[in-house]
Gaussian input, Z-matrix of N, CA and C with variables (Angstrom, degrees):
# hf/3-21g

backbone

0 1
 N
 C     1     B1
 C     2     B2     1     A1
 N     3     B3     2     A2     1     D1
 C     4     B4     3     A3     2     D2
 C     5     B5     4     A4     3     D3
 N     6     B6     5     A5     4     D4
 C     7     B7     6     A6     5     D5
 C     8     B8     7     A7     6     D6
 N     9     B9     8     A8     7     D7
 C    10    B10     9     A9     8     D8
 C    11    B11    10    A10     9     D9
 N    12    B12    11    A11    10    D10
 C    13    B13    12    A12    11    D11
 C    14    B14    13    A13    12    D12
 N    15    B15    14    A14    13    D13
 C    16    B16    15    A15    14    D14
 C    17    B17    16    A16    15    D15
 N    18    B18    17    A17    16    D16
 C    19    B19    18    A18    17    D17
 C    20    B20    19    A19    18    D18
 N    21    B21    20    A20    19    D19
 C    22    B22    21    A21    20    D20
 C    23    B23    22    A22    21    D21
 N    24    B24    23    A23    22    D22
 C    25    B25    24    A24    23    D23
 C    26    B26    25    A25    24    D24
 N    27    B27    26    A26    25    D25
 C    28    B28    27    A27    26    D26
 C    29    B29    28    A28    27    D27
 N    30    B30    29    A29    28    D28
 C    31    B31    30    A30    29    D29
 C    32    B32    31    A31    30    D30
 N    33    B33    32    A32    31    D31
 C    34    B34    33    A33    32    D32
 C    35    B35    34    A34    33    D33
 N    36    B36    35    A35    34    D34
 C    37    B37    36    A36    35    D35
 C    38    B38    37    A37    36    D36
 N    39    B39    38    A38    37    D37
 C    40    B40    39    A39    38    D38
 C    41    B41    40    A40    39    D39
 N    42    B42    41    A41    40    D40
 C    43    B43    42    A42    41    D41
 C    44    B44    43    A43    42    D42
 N    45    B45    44    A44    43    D43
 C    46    B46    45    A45    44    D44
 C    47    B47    46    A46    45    D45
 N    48    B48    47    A47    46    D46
 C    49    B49    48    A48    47    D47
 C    50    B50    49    A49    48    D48
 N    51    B51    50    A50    49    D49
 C    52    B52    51    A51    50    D50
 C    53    B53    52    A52    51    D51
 N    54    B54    53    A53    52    D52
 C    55    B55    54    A54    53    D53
 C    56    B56    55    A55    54    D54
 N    57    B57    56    A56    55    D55
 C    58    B58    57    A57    56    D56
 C    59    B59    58    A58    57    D57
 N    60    B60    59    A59    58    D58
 C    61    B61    60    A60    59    D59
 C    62    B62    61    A61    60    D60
 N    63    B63    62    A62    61    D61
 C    64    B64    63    A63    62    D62
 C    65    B65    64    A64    63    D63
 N    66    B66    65    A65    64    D64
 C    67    B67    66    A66    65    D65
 C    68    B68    67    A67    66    D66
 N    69    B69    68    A68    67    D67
 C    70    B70    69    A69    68    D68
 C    71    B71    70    A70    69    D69
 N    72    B72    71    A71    70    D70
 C    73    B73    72    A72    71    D71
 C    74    B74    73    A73    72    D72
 N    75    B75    74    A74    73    D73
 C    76    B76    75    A75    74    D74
 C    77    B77    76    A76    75    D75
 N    78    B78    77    A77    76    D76
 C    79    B79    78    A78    77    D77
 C    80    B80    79    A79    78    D78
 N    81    B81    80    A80    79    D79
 C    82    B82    81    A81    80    D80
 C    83    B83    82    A82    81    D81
 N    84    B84    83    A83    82    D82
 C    85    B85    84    A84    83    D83
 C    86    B86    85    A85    84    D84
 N    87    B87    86    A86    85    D85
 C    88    B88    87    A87    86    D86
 C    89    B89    88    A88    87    D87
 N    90    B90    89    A89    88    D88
 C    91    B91    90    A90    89    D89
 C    92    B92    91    A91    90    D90
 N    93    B93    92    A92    91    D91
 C    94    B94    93    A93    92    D92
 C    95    B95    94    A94    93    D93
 N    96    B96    95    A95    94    D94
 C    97    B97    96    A96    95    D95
 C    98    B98    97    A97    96    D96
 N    99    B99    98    A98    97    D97
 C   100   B100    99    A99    98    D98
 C   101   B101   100   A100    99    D99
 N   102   B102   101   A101   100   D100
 C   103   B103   102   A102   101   D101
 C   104   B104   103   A103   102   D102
 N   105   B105   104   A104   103   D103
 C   106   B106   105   A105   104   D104
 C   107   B107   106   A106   105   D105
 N   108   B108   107   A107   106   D106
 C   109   B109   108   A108   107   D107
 C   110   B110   109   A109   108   D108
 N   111   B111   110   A110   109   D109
 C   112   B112   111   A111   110   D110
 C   113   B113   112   A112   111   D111
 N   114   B114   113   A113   112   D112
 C   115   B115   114   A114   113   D113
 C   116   B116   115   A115   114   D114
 N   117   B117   116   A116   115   D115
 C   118   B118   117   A117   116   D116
 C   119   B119   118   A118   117   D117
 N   120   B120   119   A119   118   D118
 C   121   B121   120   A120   119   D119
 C   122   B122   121   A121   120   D120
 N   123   B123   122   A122   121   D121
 C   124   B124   123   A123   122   D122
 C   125   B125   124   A124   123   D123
 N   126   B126   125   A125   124   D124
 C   127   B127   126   A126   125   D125
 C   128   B128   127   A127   126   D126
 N   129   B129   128   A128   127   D127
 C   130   B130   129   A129   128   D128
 C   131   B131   130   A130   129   D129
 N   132   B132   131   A131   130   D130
 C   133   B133   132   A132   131   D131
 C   134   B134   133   A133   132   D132
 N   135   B135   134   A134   133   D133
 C   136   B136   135   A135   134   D134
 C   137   B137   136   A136   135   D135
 N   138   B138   137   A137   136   D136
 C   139   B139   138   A138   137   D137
 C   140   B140   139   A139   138   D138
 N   141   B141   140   A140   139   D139
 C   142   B142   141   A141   140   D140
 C   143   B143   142   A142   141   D141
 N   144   B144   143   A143   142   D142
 C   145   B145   144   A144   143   D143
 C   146   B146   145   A145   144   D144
 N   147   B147   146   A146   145   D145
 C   148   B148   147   A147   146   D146
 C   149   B149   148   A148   147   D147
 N   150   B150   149   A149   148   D148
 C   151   B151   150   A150   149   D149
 C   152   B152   151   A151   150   D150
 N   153   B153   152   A152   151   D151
 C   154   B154   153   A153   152   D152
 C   155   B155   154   A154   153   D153
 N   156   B156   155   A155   154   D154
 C   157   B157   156   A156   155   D155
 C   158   B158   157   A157   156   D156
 N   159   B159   158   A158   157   D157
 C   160   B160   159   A159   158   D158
 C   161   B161   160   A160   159   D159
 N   162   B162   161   A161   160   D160
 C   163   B163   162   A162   161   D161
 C   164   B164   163   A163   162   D162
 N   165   B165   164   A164   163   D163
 C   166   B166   165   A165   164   D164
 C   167   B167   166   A166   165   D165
 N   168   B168   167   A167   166   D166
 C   169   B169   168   A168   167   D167
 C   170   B170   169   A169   168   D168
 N   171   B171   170   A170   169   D169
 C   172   B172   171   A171   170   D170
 C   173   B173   172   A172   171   D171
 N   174   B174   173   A173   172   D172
 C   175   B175   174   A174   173   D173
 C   176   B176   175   A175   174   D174
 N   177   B177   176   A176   175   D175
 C   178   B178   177   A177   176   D176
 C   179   B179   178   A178   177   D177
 N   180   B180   179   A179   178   D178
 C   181   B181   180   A180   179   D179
 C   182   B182   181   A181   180   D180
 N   183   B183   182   A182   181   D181
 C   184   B184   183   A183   182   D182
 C   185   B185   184   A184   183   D183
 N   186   B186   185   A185   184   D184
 C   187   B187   186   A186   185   D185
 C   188   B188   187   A187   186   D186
 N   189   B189   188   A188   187   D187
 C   190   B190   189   A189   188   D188
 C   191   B191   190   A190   189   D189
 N   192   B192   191   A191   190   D190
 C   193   B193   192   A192   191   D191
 C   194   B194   193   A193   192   D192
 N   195   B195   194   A194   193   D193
 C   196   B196   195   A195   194   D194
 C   197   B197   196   A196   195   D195
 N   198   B198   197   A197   196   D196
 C   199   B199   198   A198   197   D197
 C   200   B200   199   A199   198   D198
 N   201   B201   200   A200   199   D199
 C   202   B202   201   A201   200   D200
 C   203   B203   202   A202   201   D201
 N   204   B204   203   A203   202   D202
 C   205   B205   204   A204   203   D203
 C   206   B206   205   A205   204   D204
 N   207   B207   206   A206   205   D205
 C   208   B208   207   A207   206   D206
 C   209   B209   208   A208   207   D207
 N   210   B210   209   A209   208   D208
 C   211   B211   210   A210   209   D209
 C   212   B212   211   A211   210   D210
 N   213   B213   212   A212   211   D211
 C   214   B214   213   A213   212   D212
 C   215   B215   214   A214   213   D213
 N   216   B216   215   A215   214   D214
 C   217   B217   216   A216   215   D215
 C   218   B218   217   A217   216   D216
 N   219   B219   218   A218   217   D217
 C   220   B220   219   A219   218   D218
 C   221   B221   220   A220   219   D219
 N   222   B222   221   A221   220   D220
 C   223   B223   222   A222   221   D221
 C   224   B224   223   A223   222   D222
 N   225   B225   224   A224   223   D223
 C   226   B226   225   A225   224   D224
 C   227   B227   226   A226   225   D225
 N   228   B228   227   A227   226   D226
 C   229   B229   228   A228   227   D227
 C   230   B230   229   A229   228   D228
 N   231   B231   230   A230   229   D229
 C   232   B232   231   A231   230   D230
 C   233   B233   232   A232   231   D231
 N   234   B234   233   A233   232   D232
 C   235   B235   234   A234   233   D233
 C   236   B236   235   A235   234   D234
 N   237   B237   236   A236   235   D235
 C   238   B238   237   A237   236   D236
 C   239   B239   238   A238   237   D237
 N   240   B240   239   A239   238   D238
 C   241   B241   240   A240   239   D239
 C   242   B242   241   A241   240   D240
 N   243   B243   242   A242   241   D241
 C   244   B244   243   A243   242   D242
 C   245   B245   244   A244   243   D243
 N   246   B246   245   A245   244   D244
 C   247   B247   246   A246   245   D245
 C   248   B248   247   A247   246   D246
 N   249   B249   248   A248   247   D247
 C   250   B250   249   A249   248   D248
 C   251   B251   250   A250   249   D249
 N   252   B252   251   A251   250   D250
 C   253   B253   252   A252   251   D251
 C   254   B254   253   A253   252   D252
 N   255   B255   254   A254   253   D253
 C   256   B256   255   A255   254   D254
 C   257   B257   256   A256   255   D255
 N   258   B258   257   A257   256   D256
 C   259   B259   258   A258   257   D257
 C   260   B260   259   A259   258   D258
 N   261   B261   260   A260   259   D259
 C   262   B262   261   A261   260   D260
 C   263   B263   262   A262   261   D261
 N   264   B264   263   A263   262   D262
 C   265   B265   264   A264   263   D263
 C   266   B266   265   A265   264   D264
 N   267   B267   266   A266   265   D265
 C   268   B268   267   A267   266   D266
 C   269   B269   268   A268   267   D267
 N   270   B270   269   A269   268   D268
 C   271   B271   270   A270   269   D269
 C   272   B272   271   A271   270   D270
 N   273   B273   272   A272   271   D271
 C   274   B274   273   A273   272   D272
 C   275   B275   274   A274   273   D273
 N   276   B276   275   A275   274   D274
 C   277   B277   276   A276   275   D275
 C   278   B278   277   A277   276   D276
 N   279   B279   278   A278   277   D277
 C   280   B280   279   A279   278   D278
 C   281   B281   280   A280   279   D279
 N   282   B282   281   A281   280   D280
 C   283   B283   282   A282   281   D281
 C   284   B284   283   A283   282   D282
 N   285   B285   284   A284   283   D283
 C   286   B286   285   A285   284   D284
 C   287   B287   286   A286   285   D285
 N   288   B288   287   A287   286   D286
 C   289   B289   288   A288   287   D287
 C   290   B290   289   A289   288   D288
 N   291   B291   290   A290   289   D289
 C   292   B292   291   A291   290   D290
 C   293   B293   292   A292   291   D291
 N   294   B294   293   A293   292   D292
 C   295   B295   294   A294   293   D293
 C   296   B296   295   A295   294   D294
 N   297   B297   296   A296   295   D295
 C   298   B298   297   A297   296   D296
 C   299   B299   298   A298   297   D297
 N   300   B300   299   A299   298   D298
 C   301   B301   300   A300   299   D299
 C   302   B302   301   A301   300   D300
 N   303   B303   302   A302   301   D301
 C   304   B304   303   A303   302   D302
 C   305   B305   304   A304   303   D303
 N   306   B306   305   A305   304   D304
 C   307   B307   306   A306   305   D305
 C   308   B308   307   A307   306   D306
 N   309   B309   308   A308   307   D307
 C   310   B310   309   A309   308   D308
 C   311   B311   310   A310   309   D309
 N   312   B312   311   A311   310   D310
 C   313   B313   312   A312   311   D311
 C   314   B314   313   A313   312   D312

   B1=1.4442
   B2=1.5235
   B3=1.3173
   B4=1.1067
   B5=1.4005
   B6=1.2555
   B7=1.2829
   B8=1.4346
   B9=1.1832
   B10=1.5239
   B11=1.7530
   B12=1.7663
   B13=1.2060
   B14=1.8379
   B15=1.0427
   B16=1.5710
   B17=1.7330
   B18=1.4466
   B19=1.5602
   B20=1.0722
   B21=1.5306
   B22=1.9796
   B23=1.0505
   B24=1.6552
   B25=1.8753
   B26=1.0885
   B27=1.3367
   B28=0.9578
   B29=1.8782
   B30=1.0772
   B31=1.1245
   B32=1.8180
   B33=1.4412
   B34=1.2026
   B35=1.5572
   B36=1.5664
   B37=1.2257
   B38=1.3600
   B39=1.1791
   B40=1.6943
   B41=1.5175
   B42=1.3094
   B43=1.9385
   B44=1.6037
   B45=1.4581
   B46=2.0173
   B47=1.5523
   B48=1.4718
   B49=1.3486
   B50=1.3309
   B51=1.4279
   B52=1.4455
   B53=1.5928
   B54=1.4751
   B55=1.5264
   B56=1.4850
   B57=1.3360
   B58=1.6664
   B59=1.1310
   B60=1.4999
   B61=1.6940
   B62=2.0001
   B63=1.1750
   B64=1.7386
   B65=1.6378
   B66=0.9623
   B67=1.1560
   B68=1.5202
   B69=1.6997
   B70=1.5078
   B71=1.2975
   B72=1.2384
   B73=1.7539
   B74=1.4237
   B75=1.3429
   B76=1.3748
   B77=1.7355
   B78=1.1198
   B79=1.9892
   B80=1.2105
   B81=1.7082
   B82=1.3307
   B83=1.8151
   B84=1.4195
   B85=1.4167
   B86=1.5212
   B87=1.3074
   B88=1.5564
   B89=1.3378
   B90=1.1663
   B91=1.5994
   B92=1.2592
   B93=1.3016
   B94=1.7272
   B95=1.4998
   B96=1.3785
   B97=1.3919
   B98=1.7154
   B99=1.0883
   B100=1.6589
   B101=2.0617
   B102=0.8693
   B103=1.8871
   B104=1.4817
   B105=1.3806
   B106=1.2551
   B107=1.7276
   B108=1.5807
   B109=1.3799
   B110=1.5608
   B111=1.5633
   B112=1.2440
   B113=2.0411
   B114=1.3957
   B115=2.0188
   B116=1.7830
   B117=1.0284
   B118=1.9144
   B119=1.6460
   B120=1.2207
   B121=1.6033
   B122=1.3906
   B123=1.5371
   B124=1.3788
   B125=1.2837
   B126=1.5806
   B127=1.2349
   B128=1.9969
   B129=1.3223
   B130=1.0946
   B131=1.3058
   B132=1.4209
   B133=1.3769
   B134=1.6973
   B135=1.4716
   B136=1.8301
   B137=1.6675
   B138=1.3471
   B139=1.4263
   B140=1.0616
   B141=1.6285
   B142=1.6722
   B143=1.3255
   B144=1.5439
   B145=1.9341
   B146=1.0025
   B147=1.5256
   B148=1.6381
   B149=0.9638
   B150=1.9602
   B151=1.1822
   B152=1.7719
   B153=1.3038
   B154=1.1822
   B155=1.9387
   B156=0.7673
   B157=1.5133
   B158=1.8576
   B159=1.6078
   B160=1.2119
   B161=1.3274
   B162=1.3100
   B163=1.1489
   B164=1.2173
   B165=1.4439
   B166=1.3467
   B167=1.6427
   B168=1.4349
   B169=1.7389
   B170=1.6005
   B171=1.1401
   B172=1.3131
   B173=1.5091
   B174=1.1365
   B175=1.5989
   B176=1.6265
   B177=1.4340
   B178=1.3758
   B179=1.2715
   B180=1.9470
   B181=1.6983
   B182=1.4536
   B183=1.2414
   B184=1.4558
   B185=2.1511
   B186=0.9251
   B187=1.5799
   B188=1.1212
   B189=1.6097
   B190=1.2968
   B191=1.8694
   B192=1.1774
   B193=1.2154
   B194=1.2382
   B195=1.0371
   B196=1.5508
   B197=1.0136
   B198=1.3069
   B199=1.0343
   B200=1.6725
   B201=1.7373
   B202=1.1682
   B203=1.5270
   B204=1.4753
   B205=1.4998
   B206=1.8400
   B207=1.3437
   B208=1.8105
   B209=2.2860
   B210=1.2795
   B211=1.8328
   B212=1.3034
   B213=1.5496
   B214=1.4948
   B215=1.2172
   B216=1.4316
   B217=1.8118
   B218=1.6804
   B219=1.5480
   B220=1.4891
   B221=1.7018
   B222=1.4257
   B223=1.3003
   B224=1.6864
   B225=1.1364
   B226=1.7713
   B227=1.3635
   B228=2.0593
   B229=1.3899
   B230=1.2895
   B231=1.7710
   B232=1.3228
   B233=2.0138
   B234=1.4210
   B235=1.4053
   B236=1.5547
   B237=1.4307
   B238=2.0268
   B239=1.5609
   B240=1.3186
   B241=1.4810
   B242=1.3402
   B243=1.3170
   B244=2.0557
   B245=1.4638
   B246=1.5813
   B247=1.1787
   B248=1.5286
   B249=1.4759
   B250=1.6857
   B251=1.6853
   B252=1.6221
   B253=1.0778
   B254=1.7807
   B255=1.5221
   B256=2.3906
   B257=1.6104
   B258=1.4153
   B259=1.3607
   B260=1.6019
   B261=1.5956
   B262=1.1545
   B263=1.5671
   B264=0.8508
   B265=1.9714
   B266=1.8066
   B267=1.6125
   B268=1.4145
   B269=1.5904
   B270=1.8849
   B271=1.3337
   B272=1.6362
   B273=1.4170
   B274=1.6809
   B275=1.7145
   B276=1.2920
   B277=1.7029
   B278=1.9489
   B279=1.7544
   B280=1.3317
   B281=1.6359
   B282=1.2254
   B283=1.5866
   B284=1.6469
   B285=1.1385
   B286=1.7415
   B287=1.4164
   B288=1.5312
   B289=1.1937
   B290=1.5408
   B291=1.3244
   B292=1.3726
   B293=1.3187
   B294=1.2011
   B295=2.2991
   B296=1.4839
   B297=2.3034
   B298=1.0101
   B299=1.8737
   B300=1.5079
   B301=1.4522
   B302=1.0389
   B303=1.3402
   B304=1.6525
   B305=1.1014
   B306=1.2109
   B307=1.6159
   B308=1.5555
   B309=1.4494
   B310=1.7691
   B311=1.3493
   B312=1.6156
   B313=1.1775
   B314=1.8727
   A1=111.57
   A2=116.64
   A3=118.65
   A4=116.29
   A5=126.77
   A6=140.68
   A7=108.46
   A8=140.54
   A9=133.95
   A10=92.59
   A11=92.92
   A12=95.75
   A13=110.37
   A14=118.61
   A15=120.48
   A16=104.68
   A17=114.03
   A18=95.31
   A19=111.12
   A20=100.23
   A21=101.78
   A22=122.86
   A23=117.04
   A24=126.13
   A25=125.23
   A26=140.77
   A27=161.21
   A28=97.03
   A29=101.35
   A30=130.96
   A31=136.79
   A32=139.77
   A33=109.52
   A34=123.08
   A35=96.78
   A36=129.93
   A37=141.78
   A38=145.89
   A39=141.74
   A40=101.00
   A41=93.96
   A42=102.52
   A43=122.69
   A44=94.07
   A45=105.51
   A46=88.02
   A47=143.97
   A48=112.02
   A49=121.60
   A50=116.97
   A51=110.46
   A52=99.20
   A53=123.05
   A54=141.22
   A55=98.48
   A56=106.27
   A57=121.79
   A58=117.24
   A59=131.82
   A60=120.07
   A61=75.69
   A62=109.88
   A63=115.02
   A64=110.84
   A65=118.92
   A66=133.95
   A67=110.69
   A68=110.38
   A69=107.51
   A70=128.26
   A71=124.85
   A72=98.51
   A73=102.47
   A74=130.01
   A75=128.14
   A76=111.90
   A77=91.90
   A78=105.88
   A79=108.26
   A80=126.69
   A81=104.05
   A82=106.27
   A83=102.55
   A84=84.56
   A85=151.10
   A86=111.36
   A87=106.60
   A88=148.45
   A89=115.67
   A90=103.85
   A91=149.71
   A92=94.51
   A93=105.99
   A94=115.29
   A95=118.53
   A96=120.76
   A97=98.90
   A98=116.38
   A99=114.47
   A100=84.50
   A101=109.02
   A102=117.43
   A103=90.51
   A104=137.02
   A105=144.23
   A106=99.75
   A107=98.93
   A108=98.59
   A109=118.38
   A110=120.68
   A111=148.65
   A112=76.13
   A113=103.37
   A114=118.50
   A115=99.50
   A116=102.00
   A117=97.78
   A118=91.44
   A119=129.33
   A120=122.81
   A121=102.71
   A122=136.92
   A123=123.26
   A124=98.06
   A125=116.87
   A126=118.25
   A127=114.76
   A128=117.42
   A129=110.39
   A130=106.23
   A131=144.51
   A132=118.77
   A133=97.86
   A134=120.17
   A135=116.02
   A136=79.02
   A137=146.90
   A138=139.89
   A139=132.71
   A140=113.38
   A141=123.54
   A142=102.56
   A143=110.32
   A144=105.54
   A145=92.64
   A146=169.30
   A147=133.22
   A148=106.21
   A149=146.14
   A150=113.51
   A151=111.96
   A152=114.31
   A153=110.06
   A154=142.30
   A155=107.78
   A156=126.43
   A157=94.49
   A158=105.62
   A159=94.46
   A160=112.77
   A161=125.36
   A162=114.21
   A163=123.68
   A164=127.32
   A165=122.65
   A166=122.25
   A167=112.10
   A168=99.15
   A169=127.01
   A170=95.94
   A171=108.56
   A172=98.36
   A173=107.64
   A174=99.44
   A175=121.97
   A176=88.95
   A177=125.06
   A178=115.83
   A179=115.52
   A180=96.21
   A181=108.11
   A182=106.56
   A183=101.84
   A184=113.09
   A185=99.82
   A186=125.93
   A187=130.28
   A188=133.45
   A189=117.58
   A190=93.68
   A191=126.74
   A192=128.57
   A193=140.62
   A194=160.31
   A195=166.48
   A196=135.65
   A197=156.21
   A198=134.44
   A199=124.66
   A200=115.69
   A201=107.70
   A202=126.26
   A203=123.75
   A204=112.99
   A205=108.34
   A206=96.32
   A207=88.96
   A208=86.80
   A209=101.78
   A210=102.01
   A211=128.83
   A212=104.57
   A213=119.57
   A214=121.34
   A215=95.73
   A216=120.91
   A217=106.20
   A218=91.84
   A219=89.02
   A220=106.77
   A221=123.56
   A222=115.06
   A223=119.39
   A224=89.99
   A225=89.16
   A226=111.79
   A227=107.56
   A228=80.00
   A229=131.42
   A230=111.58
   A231=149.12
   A232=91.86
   A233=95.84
   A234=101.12
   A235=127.49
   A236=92.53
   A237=120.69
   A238=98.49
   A239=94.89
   A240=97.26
   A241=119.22
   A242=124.11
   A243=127.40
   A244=72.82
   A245=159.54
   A246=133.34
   A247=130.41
   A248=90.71
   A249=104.04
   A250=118.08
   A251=115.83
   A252=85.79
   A253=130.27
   A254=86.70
   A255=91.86
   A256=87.49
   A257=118.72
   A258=133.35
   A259=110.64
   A260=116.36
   A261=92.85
   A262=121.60
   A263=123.30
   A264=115.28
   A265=105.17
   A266=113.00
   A267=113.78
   A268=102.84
   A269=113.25
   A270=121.14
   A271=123.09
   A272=94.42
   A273=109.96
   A274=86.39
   A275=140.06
   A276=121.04
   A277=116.53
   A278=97.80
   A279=107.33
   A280=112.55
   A281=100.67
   A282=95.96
   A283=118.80
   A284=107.08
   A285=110.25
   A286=128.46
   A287=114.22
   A288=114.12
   A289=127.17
   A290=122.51
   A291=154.79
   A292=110.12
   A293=71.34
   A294=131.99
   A295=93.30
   A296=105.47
   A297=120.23
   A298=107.56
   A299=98.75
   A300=108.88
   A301=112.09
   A302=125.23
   A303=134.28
   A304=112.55
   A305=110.17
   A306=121.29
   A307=125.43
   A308=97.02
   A309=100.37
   A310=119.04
   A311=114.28
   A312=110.49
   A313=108.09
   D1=-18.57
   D2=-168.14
   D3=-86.69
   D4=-16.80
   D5=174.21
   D6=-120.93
   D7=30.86
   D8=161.09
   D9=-64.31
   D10=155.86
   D11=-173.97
   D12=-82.42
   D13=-15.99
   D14=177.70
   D15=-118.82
   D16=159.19
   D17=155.94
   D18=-67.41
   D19=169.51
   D20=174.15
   D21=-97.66
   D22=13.37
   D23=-169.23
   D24=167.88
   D25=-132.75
   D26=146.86
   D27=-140.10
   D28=145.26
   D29=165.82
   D30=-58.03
   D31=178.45
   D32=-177.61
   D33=-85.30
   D34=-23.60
   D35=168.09
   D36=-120.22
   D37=161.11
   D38=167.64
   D39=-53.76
   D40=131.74
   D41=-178.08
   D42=89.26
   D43=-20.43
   D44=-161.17
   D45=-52.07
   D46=-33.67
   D47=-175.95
   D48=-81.08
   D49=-0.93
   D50=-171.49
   D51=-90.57
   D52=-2.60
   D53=178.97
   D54=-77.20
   D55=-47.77
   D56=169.95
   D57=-58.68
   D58=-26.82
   D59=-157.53
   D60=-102.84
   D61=-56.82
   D62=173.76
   D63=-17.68
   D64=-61.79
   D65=-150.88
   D66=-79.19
   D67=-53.14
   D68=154.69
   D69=-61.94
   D70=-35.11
   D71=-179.96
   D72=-86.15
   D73=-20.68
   D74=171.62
   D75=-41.37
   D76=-49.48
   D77=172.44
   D78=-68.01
   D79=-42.66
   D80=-164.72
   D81=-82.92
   D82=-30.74
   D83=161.10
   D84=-86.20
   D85=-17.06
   D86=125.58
   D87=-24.14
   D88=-90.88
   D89=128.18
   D90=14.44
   D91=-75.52
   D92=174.28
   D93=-79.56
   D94=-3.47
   D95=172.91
   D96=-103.45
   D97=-27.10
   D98=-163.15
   D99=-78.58
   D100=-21.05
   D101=179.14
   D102=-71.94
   D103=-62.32
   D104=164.95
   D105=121.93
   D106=41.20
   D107=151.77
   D108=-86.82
   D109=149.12
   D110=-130.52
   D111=-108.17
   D112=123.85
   D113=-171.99
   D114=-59.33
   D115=-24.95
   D116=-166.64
   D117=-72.65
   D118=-60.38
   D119=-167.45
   D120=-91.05
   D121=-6.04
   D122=150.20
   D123=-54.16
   D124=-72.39
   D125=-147.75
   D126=-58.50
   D127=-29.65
   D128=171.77
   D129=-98.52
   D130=25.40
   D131=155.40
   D132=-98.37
   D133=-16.26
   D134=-159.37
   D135=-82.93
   D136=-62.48
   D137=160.57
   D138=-10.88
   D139=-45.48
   D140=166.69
   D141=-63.24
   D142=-51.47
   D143=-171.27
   D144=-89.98
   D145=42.26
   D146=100.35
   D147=-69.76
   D148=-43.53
   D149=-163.21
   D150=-92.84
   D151=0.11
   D152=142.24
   D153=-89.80
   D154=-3.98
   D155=161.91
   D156=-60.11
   D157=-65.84
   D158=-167.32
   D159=-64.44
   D160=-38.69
   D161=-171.67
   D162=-65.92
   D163=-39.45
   D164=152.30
   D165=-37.20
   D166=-63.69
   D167=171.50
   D168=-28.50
   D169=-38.36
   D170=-160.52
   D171=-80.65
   D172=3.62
   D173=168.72
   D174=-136.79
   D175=34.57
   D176=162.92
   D177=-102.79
   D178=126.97
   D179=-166.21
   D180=-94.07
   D181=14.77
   D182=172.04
   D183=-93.73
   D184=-7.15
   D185=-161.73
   D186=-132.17
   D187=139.06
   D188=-143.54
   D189=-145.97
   D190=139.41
   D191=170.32
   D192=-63.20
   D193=81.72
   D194=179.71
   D195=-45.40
   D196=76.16
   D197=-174.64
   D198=-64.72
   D199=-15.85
   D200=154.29
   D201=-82.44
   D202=-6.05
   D203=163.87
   D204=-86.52
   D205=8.44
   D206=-174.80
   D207=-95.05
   D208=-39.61
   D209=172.54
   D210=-67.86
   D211=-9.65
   D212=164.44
   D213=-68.94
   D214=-52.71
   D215=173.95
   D216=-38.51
   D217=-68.65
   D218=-160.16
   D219=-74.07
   D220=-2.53
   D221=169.41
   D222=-81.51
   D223=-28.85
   D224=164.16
   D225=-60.68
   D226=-51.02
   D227=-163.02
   D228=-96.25
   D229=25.75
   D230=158.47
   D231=-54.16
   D232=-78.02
   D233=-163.49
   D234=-48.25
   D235=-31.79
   D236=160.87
   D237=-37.96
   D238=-87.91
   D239=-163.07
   D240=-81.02
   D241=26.28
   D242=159.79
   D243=-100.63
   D244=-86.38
   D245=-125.81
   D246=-94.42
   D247=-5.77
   D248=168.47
   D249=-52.01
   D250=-57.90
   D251=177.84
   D252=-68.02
   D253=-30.43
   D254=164.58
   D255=-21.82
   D256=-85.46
   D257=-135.42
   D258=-63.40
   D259=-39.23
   D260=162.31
   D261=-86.52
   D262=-29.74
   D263=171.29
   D264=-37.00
   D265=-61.35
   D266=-167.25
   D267=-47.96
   D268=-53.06
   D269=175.18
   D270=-26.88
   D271=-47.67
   D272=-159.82
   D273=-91.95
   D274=-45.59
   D275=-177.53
   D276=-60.04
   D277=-26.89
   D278=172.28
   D279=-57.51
   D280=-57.71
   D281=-165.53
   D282=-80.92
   D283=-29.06
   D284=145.49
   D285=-45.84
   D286=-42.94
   D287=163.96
   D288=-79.65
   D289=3.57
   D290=166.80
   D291=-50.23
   D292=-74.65
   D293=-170.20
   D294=-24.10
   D295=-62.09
   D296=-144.80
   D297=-89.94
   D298=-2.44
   D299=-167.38
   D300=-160.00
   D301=116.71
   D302=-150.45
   D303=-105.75
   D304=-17.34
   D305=165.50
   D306=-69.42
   D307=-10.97
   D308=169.62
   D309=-76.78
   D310=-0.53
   D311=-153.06
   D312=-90.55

């Protein structure tokens, strides 16, 4: 999505794409920790690819660069990696509690 050559719309609302740029690096850094890459070189390589994502757009003539979808970016992938570990702890009490009762299954 990040490199289509046009946008694809408008959105449902004012902002809905910066919900969009949120949402992907939020995943990729998630993700990239659930892979069991180490947050310091997630976090500065997902930084290189938002502020290069944008910068490439921006040299797309259908497409224009942001510096608030490049602060979106990195707030997702802020939010990625504070909830990754949440996600695996909850993961690991689930299946222990599984573990202990087979009938949850």
């Amino acid at each position: 999505m990040l490199f289509w050559p046009s946008v694809p719309g408008t959105g449902p609302f004012e902002g809905s794409d910066k919900v969009v740029h949120v949402a992907i690096f939020l995943t990729l850094a998630a993700l990239g920790r659930r892979a069991g890459l180490r947050p310091v070189p997630l976090l500065a390589g997902l930084l290189l690819y938002a502020v290069g994502s944008e910068l490439l757009q921006g040299l797309e003539p259908n497409r224009s660069s942001s510096a608030t979808d490049a602060t979106a970016d990195l707030v997702g992938v802020l939010i990625g990696l504070a909830i990754a570990p949440g996600v695996r702890w909850w993961r690991g009490t689930r299946r222990t509690s599984t573990a202990r009762n087979p009938t949850l299954d």
